[in-house]
C-alpha positions in Angstrom: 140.3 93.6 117.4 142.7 96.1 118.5 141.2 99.6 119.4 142.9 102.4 119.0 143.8 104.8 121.5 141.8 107.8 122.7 145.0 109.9 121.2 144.4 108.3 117.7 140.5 108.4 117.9 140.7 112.1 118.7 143.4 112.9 116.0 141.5 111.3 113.2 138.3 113.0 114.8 139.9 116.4 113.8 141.2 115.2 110.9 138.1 114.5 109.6 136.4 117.1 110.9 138.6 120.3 109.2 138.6 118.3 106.0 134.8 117.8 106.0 134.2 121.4 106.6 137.0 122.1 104.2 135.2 120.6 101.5 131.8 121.8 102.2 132.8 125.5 102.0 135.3 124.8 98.6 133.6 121.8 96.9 132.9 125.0 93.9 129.7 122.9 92.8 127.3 126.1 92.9 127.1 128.7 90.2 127.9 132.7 90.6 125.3 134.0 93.2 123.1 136.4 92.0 120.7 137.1 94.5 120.7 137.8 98.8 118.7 135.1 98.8 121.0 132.9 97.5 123.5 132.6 100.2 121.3 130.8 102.6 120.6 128.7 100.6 124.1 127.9 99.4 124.9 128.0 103.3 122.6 125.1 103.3 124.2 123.4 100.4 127.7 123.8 102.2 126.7 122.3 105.0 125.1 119.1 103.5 128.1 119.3 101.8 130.2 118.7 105.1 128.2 116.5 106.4 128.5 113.7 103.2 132.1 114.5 103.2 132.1 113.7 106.8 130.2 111.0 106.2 131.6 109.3 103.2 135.0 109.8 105.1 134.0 107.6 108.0 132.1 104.7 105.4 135.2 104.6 103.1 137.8 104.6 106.3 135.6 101.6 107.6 135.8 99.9 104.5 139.1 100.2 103.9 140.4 99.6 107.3 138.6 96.3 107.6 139.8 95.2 103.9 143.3 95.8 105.1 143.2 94.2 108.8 140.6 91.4 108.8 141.8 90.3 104.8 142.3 86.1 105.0 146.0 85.8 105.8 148.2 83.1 103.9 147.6 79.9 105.7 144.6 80.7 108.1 141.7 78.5 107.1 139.8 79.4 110.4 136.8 81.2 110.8 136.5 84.8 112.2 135.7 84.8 115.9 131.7 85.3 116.3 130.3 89.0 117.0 126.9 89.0 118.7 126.3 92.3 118.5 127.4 95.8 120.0 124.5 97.8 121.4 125.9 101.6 122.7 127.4 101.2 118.8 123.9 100.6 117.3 122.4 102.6 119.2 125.1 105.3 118.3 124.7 104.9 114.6 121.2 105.2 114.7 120.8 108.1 117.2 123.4 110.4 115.3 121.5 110.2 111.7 118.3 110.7 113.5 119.9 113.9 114.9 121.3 115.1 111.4 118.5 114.8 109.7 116.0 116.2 112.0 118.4 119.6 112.7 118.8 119.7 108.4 114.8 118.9 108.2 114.6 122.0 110.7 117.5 124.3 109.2 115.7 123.1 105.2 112.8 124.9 106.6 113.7 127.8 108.2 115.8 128.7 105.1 112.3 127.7 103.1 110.6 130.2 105.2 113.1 133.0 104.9 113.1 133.1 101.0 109.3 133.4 101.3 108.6 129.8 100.5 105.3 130.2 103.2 103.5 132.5 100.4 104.3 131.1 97.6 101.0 129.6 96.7 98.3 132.6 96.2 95.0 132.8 96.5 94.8 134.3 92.9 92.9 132.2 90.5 94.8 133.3 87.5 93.4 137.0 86.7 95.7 137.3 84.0 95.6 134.0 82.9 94.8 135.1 79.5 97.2 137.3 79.4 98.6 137.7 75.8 100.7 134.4 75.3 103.8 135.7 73.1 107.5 136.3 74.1 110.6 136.4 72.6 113.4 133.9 73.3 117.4 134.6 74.1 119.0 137.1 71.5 115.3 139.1 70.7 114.8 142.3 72.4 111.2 142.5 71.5 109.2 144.0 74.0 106.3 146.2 74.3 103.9 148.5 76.0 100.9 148.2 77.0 98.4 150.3 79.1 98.8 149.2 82.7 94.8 149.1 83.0 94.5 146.2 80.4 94.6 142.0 80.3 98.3 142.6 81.3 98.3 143.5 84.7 96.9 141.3 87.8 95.5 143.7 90.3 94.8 140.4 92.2 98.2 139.6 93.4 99.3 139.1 96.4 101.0 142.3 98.2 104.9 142.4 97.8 107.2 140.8 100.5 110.2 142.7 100.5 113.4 140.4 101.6 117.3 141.4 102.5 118.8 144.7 103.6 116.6 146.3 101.3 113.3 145.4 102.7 112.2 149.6 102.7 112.8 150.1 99.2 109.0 149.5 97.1 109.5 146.3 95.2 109.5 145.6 91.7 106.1 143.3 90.8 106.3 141.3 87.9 103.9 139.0 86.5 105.5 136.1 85.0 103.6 133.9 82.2 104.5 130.4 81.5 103.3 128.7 78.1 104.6 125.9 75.6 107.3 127.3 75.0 108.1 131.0 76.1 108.1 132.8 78.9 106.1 136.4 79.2 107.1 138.8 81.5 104.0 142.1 82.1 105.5 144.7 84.5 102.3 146.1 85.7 103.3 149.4 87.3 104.3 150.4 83.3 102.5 148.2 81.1 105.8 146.6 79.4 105.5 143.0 78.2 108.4 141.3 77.6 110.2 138.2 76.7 113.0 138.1 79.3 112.9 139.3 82.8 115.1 142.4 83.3 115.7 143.6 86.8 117.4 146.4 88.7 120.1 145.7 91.1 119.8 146.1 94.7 115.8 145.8 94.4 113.5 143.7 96.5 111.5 141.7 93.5 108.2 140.0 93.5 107.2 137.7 90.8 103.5 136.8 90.4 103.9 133.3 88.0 101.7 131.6 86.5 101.1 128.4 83.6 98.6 129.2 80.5 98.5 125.3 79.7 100.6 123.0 81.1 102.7 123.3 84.4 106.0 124.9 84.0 108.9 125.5 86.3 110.6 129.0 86.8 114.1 128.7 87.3 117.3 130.9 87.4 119.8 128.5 89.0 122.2 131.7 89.7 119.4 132.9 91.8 119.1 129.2 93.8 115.5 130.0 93.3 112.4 127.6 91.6 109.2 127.6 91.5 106.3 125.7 89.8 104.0 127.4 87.6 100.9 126.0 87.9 97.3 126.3 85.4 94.6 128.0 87.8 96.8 128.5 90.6 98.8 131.6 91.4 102.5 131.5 92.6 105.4 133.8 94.2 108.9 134.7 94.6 110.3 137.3 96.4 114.1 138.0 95.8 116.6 140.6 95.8 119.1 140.4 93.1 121.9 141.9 93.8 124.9 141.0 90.9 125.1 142.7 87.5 124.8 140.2 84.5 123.0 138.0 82.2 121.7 134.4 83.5 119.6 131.7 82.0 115.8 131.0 83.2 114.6 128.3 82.8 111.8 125.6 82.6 112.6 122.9 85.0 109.6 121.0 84.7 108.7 118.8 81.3 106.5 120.6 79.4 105.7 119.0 76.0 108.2 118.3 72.9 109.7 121.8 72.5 110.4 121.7 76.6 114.7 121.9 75.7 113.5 125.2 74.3 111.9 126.5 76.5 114.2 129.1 78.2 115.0 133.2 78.0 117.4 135.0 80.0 117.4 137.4 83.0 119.2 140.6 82.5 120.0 142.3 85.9 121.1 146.1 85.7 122.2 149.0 87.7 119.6 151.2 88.1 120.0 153.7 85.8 120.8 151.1 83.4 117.2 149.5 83.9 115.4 153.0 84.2 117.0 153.8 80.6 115.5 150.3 79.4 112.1 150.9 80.9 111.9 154.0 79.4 112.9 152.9 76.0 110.2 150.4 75.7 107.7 152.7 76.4 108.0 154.6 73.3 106.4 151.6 71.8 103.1 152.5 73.2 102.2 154.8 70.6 102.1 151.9 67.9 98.7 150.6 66.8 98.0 147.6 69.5 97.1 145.1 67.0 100.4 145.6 64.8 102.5 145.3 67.9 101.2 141.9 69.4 101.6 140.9 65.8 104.8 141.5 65.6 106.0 140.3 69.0 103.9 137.0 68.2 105.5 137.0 64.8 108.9 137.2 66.7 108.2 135.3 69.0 108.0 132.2 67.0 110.6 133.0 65.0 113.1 133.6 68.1 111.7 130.0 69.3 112.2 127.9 65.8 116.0 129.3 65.7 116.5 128.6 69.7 115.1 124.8 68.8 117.9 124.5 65.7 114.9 124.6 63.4 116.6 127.5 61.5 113.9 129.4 59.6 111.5 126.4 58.9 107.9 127.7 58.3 106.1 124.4 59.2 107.7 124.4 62.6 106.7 128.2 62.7 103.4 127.2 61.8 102.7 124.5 64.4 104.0 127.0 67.3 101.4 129.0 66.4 98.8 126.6 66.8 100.4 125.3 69.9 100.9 128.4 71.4 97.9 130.5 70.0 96.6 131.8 66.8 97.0 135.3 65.1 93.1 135.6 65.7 93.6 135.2 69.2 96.3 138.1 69.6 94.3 140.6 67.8 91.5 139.8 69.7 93.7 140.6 72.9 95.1 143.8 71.0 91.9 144.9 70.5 90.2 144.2 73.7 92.9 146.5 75.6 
């Protein structure tokens, strides 16, 4: 076998290298970040990224290289000469992977860390785990509410971690609700319950999630953020968001039949745009409690059947309700507030 020279080896080193990291910082695979936190982890992501490229580069190259120089040649019945083994090579290939996987293992969890992945189970046993289980899907927005005192709130939760270069501004707690199939989110400094999540821009956020059945997963992928919500157990996310606009959240884990319906949206606004919002949904307070959770549960199926492609059907309606809970149930919560 001819070896190259050490010119050759160290040009095709460089080669390789610029084109790896090339690819790991333009490969375009992420969606529009959202979030402070999200450029860690999409620094993480790029350089993964580099290192397959790098990788695959060096797997293909081999592969190629030996299909072109050790192919039979016309004529030549012989056998190839016998190789015994190299050690410094095997060594070589198994010390570098070692090493790349143990610095990403260690990189993988500081970045973990940083996005407070170390609180994220609490020691909350779901004190608002019956917490009024109605929503309303994408395109409704129904929202209400409700005295700050009541089943809503969760004066339970674990205290707010502020992240990013706003970590002195008070965050924004939010108690997020999963169920089959919504999502509920109870804002607990104002009382508002709604079916998507609106935030301010440029404010540390704290979400309090939790599952009233079945485990759920919260996930905005714009965000790079996800996180289980589990029955009896209490988790958190801390976040900044930090881009204007509208992005999907959804349920990443399976969650029963209706789990492709499952979803809402997340409306990030500039602050005066959110303050305007907030205060608009208070004005709803001064409705009888019992006909508002009606009509955000009656909503809230509706707003579910349509997201499912079930247009108006009233039997599909009907077994949300039972899935989901009963009109007996929400007045009981109306009336207990």
């Amino acid at each position: 076998m001819k070896v190259p020279s050490t010119i050759t080896a160290l040009v095709v080193g460089i080669t390789l290298t610029l084109a790896s990291l090339w690819i790991g910082q333009n490969h375009g695979l992420m969606p529009v970040s959202a979030s402070f936190e999200a450029k860690k982890i999409d620094d993480l992501f790029n350089a993964m990224m580099a290192i397959s490229a790098g990788l695959f580069f060096i797997v293909q190259g081999a592969i190629l290289y030996s299909v072109f120089f050790f192919r039979r040649r016309p004529g030549d019945d012989t056998d190839a000469a016998p190789i015994e083994g190299n050690v410094p090579l095997e060594i070589l290939w198994t010390a570098v992977p070692t090493v790349i996987v143990m610095w990403l293992a260690v990189y993988s969890f500081d970045v973990y860390k940083s996005v407070d992945g170390g609180n994220a189970i609490g020691s909350n046993h779901m004190a608002h785990q019956h917490a009024p289980t109605m929503a309303s899907m994408p395109g409704s927005a129904m929202a209400a509410s409700m005295p700050s005192g009541s089943l809503f709130s969760n004066p339970l939760a674990a205290p707010p971690i502020s992240t990013g270069d706003n970590a002195a501004q008070e965050p924004l707690v939010v108690n997020v609700q999963g169920l089959q199939y919504a999502w509920i989110m109870t804002y607990p400094e104002t009382g508002i319950v709604s079916g998507e999540l609106r935030l301010p821009q440029n404010r540390p956020v704290r979400l309090n999630i939790s599952a009233n059945d079945v485990i759920h997963a919260f996930w905005v992928p714009e965000f790079r953020l996800k996180q289980d919500a589990i029955p009896g157990q209490e988790t958190h996310l801390s976040f900044t968001p930090n881009r204007v606009g509208t992005y999907p959240l959804i349920c990443a884990e399976l969650c029963g039949a209706y789990h492709g319906g499952m979803n809402t949206r997340v409306i990030v606004q500039s602050p005066e745009e959110y303050q305007a919002w907030e205060n608009s949904q208070k004005t709803v307070a001064t409705k009888d409690p019992v006909t508002v959770a009606a009509l955000i549960h009656d909503e809230a199926m509706a707003s579910q059947v349509k997201a499912m492609g079930f247009g108006s059907d009233h039997s599909v309606m009907n077994h949300l309700r039972h899935e989901a809970i009963s009109m007996a149930e929400v007045e009981k919560i109306a009336e207990s507030l």
